[in-house]
TINU-505064 format. One record per residue: residue in three letters; residue number from 1; x, y, z of N, C-alpha, C in turn. Coordinates in pm, whole numbers, plus 50000, padded with zeros to 5 digits. Layout:
residues N
{'ALA' NUM {X Y Z} {X Y Z} {X Y Z}},
...
end
This chain:
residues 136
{'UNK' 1 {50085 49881 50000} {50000 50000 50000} {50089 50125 50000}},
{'UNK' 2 {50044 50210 49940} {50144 50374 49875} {50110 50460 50042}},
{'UNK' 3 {50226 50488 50045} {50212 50565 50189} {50108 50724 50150}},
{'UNK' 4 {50049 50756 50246} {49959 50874 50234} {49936 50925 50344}},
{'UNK' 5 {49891 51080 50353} {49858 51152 50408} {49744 51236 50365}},
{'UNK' 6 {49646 51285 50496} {49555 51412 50440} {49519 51508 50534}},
{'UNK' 7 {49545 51624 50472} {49454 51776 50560} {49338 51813 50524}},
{'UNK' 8 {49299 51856 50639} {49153 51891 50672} {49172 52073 50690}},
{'UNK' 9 {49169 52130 50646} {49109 52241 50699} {49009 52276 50853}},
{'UNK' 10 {49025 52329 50936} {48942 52384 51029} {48859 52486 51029}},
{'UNK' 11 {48841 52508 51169} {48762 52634 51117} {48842 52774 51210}},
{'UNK' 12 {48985 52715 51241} {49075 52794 51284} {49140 52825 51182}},
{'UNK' 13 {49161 52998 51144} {49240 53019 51039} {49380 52982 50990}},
{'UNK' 14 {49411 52902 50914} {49532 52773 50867} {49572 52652 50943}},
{'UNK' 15 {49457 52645 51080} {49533 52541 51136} {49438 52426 51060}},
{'UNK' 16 {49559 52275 51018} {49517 52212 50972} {49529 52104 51025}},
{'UNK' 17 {49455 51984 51054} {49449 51892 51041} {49480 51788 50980}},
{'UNK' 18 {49643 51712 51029} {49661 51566 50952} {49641 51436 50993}},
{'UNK' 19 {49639 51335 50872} {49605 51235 50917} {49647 51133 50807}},
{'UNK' 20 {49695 51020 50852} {49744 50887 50790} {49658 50744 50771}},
{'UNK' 21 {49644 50698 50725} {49535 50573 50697} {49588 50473 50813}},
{'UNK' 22 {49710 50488 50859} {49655 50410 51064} {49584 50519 51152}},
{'UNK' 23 {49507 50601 51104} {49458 50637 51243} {49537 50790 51307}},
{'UNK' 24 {49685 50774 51275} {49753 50888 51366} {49706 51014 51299}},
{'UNK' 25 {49699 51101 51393} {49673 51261 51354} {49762 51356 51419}},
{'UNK' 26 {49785 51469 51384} {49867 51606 51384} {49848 51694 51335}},
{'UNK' 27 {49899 51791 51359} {49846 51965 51313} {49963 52017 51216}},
{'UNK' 28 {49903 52105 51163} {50031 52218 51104} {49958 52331 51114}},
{'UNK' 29 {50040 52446 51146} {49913 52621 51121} {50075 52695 51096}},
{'UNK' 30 {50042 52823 51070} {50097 52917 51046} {50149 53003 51166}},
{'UNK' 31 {50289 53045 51170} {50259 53152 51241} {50161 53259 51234}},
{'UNK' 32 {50218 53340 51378} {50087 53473 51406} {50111 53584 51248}},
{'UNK' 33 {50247 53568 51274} {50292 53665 51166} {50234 53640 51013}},
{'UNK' 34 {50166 53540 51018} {50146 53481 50833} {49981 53491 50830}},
{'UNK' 35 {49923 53538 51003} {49785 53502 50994} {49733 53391 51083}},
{'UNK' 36 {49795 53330 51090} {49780 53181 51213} {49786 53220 51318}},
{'UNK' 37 {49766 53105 51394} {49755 53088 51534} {49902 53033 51663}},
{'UNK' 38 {49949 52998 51516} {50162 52983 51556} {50129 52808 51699}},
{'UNK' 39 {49988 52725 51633} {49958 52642 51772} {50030 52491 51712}},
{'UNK' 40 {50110 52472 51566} {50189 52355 51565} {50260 52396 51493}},
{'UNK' 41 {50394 52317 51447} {50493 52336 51351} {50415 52382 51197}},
{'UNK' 42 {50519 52484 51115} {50483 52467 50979} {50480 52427 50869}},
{'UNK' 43 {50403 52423 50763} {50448 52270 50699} {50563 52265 50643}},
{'UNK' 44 {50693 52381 50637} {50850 52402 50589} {50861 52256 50761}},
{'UNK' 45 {50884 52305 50839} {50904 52276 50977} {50873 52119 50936}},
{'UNK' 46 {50765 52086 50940} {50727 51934 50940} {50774 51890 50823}},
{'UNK' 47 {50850 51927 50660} {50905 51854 50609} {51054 51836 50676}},
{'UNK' 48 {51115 51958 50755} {51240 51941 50821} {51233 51823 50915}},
{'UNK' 49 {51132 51816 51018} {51127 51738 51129} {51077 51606 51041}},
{'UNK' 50 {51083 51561 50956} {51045 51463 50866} {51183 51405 50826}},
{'UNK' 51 {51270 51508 50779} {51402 51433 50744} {51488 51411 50904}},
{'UNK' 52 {51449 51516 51005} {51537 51498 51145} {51479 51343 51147}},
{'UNK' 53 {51369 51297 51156} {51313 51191 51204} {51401 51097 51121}},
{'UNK' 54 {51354 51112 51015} {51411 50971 50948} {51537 50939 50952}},
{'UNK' 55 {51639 51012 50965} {51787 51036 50928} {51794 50958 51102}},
{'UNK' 56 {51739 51004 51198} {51780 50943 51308} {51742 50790 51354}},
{'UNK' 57 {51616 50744 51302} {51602 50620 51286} {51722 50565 51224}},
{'UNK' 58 {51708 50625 51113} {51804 50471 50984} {51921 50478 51035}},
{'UNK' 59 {51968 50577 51110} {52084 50542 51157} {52104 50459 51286}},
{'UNK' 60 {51978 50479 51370} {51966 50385 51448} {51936 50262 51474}},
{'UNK' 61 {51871 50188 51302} {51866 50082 51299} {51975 50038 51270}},
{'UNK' 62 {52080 50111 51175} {52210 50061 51154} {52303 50058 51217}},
{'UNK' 63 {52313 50162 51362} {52430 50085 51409} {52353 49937 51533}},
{'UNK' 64 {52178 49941 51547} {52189 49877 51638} {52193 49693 51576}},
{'UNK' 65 {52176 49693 51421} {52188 49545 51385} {52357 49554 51357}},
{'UNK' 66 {52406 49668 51342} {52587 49609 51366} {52635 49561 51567}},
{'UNK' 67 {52539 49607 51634} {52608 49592 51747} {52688 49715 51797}},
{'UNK' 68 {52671 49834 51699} {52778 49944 51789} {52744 50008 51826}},
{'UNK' 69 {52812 50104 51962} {52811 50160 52021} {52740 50269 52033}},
{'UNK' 70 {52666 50277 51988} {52574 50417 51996} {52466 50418 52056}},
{'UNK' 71 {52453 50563 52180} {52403 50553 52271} {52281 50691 52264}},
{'UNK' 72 {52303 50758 52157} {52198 50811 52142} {52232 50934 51989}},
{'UNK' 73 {52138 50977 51899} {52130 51018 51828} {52045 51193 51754}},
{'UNK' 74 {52105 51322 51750} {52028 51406 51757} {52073 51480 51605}},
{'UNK' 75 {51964 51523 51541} {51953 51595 51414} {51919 51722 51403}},
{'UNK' 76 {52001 51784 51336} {51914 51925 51338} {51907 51956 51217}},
{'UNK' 77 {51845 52016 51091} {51843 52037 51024} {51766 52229 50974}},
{'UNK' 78 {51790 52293 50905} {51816 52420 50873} {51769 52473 50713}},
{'UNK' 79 {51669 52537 50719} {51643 52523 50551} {51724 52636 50515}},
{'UNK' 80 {51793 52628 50425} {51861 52767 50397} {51989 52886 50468}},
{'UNK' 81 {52040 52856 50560} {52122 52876 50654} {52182 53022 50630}},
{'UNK' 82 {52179 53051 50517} {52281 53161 50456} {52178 53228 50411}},
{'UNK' 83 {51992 53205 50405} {51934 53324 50357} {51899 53253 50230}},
{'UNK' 84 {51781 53312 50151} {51695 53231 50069} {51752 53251 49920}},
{'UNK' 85 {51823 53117 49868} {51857 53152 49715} {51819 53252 49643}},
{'UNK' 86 {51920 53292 49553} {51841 53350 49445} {51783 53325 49366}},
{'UNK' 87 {51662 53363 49315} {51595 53283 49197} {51645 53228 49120}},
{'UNK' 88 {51595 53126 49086} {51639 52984 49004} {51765 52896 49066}},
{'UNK' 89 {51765 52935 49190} {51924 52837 49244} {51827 52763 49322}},
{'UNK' 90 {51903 52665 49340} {51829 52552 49475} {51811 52579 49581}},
{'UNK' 91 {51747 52567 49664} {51722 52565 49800} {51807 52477 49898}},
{'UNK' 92 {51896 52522 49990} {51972 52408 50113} {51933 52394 50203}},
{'UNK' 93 {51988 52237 50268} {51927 52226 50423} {52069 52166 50451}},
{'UNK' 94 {52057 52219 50552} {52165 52232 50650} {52178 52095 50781}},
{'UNK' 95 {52194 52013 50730} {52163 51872 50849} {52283 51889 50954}},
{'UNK' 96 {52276 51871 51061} {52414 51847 51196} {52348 51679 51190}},
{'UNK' 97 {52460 51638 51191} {52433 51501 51260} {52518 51452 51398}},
{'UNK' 98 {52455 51476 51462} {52524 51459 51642} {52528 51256 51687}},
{'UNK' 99 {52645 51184 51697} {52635 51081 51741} {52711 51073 51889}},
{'UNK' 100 {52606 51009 51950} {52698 50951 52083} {52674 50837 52138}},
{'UNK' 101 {52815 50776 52201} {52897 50710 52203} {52988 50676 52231}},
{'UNK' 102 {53049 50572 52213} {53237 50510 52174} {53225 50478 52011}},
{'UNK' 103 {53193 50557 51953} {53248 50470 51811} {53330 50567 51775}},
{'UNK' 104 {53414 50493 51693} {53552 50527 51638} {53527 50593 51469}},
{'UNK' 105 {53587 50633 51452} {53614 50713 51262} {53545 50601 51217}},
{'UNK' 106 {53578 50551 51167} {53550 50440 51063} {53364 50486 51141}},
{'UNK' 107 {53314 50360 51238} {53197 50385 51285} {53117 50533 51270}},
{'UNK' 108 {53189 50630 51237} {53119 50733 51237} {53105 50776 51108}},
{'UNK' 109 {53193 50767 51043} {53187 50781 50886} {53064 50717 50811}},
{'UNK' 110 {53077 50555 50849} {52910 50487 50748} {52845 50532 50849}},
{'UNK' 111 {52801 50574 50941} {52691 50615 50993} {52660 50805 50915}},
{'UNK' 112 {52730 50836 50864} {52715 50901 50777} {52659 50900 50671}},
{'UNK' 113 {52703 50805 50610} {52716 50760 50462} {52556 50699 50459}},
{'UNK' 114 {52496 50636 50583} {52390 50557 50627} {52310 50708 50615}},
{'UNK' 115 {52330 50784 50731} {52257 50896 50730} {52208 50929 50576}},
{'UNK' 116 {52296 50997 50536} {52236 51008 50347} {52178 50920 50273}},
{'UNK' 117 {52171 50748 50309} {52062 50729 50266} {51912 50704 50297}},
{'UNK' 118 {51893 50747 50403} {51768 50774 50487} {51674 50763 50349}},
{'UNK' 119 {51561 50727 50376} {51425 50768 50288} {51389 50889 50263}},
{'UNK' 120 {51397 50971 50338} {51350 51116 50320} {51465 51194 50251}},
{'UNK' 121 {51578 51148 50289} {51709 51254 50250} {51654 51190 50039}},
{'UNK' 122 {51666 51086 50031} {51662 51047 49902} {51537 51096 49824}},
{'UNK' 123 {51424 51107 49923} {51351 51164 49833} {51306 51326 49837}},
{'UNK' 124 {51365 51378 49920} {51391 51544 49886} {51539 51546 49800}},
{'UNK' 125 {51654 51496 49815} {51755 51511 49708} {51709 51466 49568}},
{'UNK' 126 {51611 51380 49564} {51587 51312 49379} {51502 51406 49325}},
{'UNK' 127 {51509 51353 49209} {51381 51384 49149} {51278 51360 49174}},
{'UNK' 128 {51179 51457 49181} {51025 51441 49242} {50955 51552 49158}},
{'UNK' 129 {50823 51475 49107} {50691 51534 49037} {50550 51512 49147}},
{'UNK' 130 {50539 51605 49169} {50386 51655 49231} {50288 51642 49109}},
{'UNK' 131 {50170 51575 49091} {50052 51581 48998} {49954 51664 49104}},
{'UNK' 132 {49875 51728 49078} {49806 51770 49177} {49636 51738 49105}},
{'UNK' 133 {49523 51700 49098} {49385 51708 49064} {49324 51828 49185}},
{'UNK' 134 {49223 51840 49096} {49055 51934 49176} {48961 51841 49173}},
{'UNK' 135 {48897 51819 49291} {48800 51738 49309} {48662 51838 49360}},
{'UNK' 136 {48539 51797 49352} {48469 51898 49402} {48436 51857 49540}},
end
């Protein structure tokens, strides 16, 4: 089954309502400054906290089926760090990847290399087409 998501509109100005075909739900709204109510992350924010998430799993499944040492894992990620491209240049995100531990170079390096291939890192770095329909 194709992974999915959907928003609902409220009847709070931009705060929205999400939801996944198990059941889980979450918000996104706007800051005060955009018109919102500033009462959950925005949806820039929740694609960031989307790659923090994933990047920290896959790395945590990988060092815990090697057996190493890693005792805990923190991401930060940054859209743009230096201020918003100029038109027609790409957009950056800025990932920290924080490991702790005893692991050594080597151990920290493929946990790198692991990091970049996270699900999310691959599919904000690839190519991606949005189709969008109107339904009534």
């Amino acid at each position: 089954m194709p992974l999915s998501a959907t928003a609902h509109s409220t009847a709070t100005a931009y705060r929205v309502r999400l939801q996944d075909p198990a059941g889980h739900e979450w918000w996104a709204d706007e800051p005060v400054s955009n018109g919102g109510g500033d009462t959950a992350p925005d949806p820039v924010q929740l694609v960031l906290s989307g790659l923090c998430a994933c990047t920290t799993i896959t790395v945590q499944m990988y060092a815990q089926r090697k057996g190493w040492p890693l005792s805990g894992v923190r991401v930060h990620a940054t859209l743009n760090p230096a201020g918003d491209p100029p038109r027609g240049e790409a957009n950056h995100i800025a990932r920290e990847l924080h490991l702790e531990g005893a692991l050594d170079a080597e151990q920290r390096e493929r946990l790198l290399q692991i990091a970049n291939a996270c699900p999310v890192h691959k599919l904000l770095s690839g190519s991606l087409v949005v189709d969008t329909t109107v339904h009534a």
